[in-house]
C-alpha positions in Angstrom: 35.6 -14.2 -54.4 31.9 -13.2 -54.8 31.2 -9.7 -56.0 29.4 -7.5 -53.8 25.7 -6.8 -54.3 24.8 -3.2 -55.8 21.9 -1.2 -54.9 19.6 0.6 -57.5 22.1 4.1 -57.0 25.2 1.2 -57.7 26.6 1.9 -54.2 28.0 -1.9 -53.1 25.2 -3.3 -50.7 27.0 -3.5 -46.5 24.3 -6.3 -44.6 26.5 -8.0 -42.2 28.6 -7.0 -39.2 30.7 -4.0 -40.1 34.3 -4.6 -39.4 35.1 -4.3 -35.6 32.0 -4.8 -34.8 30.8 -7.5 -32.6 27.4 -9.3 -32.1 26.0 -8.7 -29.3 22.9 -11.0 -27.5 19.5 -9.8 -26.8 17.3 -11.0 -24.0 13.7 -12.0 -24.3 13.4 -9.2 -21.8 15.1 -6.1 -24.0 13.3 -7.6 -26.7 9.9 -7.0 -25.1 11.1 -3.3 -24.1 11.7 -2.3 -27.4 9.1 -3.4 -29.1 6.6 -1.7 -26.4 8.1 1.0 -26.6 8.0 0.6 -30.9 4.3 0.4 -30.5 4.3 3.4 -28.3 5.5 5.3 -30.7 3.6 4.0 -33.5 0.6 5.5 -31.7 2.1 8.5 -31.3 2.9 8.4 -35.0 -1.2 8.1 -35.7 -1.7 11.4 -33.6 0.9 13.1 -35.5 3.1 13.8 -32.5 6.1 10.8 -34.0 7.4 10.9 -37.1 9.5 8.0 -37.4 9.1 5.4 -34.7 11.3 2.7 -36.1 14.8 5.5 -36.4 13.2 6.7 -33.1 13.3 3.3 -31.2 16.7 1.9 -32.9 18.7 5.2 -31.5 17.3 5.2 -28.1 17.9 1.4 -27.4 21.1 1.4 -29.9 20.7 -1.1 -32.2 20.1 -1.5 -35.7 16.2 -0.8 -37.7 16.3 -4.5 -38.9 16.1 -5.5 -35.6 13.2 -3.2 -34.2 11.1 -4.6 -37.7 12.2 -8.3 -36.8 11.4 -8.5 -33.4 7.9 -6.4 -33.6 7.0 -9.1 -36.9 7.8 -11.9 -34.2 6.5 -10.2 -31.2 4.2 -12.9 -30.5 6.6 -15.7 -30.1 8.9 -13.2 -27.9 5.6 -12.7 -25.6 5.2 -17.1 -25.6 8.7 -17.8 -25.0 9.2 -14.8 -22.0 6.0 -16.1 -20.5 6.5 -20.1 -20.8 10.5 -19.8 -19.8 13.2 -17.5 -18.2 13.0 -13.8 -19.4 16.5 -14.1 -19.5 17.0 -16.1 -21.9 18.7 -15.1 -25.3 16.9 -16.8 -28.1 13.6 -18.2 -29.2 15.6 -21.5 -29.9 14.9 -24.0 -27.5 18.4 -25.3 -27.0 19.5 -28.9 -26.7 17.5 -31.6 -27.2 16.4 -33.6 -24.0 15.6 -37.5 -23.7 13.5 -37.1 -20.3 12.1 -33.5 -19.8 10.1 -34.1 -16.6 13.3 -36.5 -14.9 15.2 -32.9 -15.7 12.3 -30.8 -13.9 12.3 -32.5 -11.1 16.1 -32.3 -10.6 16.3 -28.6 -11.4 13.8 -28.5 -8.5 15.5 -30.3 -6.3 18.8 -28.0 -7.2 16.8 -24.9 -6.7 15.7 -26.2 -2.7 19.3 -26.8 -2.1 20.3 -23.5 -3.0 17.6 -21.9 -1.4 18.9 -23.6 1.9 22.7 -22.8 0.9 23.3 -26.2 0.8 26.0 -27.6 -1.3 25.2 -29.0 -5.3 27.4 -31.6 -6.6 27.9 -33.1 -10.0 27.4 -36.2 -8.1 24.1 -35.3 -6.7 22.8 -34.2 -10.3 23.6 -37.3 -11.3 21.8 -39.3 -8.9 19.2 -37.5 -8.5 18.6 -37.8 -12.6 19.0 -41.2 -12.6 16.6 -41.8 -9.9 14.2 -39.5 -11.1 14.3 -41.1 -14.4 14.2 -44.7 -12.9 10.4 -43.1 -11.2 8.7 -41.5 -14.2 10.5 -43.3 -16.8 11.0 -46.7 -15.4 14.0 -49.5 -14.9 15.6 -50.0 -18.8 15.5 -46.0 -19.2 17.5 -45.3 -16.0 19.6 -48.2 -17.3 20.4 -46.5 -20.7 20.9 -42.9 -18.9 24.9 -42.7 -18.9 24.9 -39.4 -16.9 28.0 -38.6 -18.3 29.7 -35.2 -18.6 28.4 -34.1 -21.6 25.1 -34.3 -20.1 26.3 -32.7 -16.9 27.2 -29.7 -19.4 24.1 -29.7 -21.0 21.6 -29.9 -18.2 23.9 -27.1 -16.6 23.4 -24.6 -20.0 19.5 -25.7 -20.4 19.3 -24.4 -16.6 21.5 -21.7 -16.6 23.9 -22.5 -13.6 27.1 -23.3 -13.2 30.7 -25.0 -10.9 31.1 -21.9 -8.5 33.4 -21.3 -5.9 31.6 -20.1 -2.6 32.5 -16.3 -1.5 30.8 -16.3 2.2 34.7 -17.2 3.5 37.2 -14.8 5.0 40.8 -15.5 4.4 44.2 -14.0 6.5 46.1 -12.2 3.6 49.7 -13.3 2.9 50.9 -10.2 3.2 49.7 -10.5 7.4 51.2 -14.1 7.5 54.6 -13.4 5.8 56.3 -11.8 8.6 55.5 -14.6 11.7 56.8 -17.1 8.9 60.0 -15.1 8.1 60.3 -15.5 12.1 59.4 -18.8 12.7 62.5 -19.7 10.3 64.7 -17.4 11.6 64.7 -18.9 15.0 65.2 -22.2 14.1 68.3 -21.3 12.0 69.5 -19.6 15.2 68.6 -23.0 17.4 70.3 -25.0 14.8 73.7 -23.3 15.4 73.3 -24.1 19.4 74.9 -27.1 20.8 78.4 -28.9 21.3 77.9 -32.1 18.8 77.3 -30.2 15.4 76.7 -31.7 12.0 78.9 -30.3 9.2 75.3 -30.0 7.2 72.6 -30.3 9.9 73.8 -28.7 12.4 72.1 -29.5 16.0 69.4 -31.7 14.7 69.6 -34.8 11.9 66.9 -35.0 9.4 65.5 -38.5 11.2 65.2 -36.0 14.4 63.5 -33.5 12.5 59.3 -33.7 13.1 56.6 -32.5 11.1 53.1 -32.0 12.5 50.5 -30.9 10.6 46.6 -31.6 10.5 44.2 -32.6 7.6 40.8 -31.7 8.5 37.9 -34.1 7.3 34.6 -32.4 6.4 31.2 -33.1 7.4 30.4 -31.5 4.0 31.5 -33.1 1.0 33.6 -31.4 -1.5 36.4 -28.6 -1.8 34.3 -25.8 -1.4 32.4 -25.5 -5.0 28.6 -25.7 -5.8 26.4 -25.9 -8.7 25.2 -21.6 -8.8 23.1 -20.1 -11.1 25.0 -18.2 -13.6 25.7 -14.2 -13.2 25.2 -14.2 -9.4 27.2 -11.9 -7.8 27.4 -13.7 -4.0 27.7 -18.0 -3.9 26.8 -18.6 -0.5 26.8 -22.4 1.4 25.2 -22.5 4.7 26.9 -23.1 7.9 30.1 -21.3 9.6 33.8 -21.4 8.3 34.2 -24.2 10.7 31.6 -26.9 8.8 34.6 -27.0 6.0 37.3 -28.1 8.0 37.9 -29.6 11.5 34.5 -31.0 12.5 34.0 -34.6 11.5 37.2 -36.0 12.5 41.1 -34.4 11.9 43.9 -36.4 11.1 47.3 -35.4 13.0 50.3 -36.9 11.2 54.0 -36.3 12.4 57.1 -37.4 10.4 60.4 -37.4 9.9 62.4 -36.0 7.6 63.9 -39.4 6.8 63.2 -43.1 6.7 64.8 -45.6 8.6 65.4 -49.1 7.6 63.2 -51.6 5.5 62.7 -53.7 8.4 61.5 -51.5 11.4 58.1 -50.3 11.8 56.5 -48.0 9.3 60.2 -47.3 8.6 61.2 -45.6 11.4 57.5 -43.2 11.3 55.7 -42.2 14.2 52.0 -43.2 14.4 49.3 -41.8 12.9 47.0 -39.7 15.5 43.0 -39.1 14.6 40.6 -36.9 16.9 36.9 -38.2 16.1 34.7 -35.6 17.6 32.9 -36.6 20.8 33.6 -38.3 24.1 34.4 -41.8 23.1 32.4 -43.1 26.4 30.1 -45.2 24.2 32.1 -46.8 22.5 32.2 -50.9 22.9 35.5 -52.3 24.1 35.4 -55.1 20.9 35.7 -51.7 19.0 38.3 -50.4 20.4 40.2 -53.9 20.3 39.9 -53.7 16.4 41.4 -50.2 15.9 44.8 -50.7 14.0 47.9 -50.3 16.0 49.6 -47.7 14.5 47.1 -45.9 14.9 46.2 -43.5 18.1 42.6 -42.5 18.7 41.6 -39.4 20.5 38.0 -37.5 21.2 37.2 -33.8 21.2 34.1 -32.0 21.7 34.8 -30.4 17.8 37.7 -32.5 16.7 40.1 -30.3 16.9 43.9 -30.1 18.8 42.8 -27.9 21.7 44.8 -26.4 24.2 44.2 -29.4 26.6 44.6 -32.2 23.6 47.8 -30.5 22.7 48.8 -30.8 26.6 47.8 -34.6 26.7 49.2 -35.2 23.1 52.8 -33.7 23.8 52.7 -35.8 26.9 52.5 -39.2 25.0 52.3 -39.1 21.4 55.5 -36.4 21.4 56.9 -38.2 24.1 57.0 -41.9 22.3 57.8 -40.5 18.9 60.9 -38.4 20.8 62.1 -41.8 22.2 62.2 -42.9 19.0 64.5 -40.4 17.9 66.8 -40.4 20.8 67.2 -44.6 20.3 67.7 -43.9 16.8 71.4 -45.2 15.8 73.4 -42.1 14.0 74.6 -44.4 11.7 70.9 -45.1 9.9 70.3 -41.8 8.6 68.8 -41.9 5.3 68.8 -38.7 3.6 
């Protein structure tokens, strides 16, 4: 172990971090404040009204006398640096290296227009848009040898100062308001299951191949599962549009199943078919389309693409209706559970 340096009074030498302490980062900013206010006081010193600007400065600002000296000796690279970047920015260093400055300018641009519109930011779209930008200024065999890959992504995201965030301009029902109309829901159909005269010993009323499922899976005009690129430190991650433009819009896909499959050989095993609401009318569409669409699948319209009061109506009437016939023809004898 090296000894510890002595001073001229043979007191051990302490330059360092003291123990608990912690470094703490500067911006170019703070930097620039105390060393004004250094030089303030430095005049004040000449007129005799200050007697010691640099204990002065370091006790108002908290932070050590080295520093004051060191950032007044380089105070004209701190002026360069706030001036030519972002006053936030914690170091004279100028970070990671970067193969194609001006490609990266113009994407950052193109990021900060987005945001400016609330639009969503996508690792995909920073990737793209590099490697076209790149193919533009650069030419064909750069864009060719640009990988984009996510140690990039991570880079141009610290050289910029952004970040993944999750948008916050969203309003979600608490559990704590949805737990008691589910505790509900389940209790009555434990009551219903105990009603009737033919009674499974497990089941009850219903078998698990009479048992439907319905649920929707919305698909979005806007891509992605709510997250943008954000500059880093904002408080408020906002994506323009209503609630709505993240789920039922484009087109929502209605699924019912059973609870249980029936044999290999029948149709989709027994499953009802698939139900999709494309938003629209539908009146325009060609009748050679419509002979292509698959058969298992049904194909509704809806003004938003969503299960309405009146698509509900229409799909209980057939949809329900064929996949209850199902059930009702299905053999007690092919439950697969």
């Amino acid at each position: 172990m090296r000894a510890a340096k002595l001073r001229k009074d043979g007191i051990p030498k302490r330059s360092g971090l003291r123990e608990g302490d912690r470094r703490v980062a500067r911006t170019l900013a703070f930097k620039l404040q105390v060393v004004d206010e250094f030089r303030r006081l430095q005049q004040r010193k000449e007129a005799g009204q200050c007697t010691s600007p640099l204990q002065a400065v370091a006790r108002r600002f908290g932070v050590n006398k080295s520093l004051v000296s060191k950032w007044a000796a380089g105070e004209m690279r701190i002026r360069s640096a706030a001036t030519q970047a972002n006053r936030s920015r914690l170091s004279l260093h100028p970070g990671g290296r970067c193969r194609f400055p001006l490609a990266e300018e113009e994407v950052f641009a193109a990021y900060t227009l987005r945001r400016a519109k609330g639009q969503r930011v996508t690792a995909r779209f920073l990737r793209v848009a590099m490697r076209r930008a790149i193919h533009q200024r650069y030419g064909e065999e750069a864009a060719s040898s640009f990988r984009a890959s996510p140690r990039w992504l991570q880079a141009f995201a610290r050289r910029h100062r952004i970040s993944l965030r999750r948008k916050t301009n969203s309003k979600h029902l608490p559990v704590e308001e949805r737990v008691d109309k589910i505790k509900r829901w389940h209790a009555r159909f434990r009551r219903r299951l105990k009603r009737g005269s033919n009674l499974h010993s497990k089941w009850g009323r219903w078998l698990p191949q009479d048992r439907i499922s319905i649920d929707q899976v919305p698909c979005n005009m806007r891509e992605g599962d709510g997250r943008t690129y954000a500059d880093v430190g904002s408080k408020r991650v906002w994506l323009v549009g209503s609630k709505q433009d993240d789920g039922k819009r484009f087109c929502s896909l209605q699924v019912a199943a059973r609870c249980a499959n029936g044999p290999v050989d029948w149709p989709r095993r027994g499953q009802p078919r698939l139900t999709i609401i494309f938003r629209g009318t539908g009146k325009r569409i060609l009748p050679e389309e419509r002979q292509a669409w698959h058969p298992d699948v049904h194909v509704r319209f809806q003004s938003k693409a969503w299960a309405d009061e009146a698509l509900c109506a229409e799909y209980a009437r057939v949809e329900v209706a064929e996949i209850t016939a199902e059930a009702r023809c299905w053999p007690r004898d092919c439950c697969h559970i």
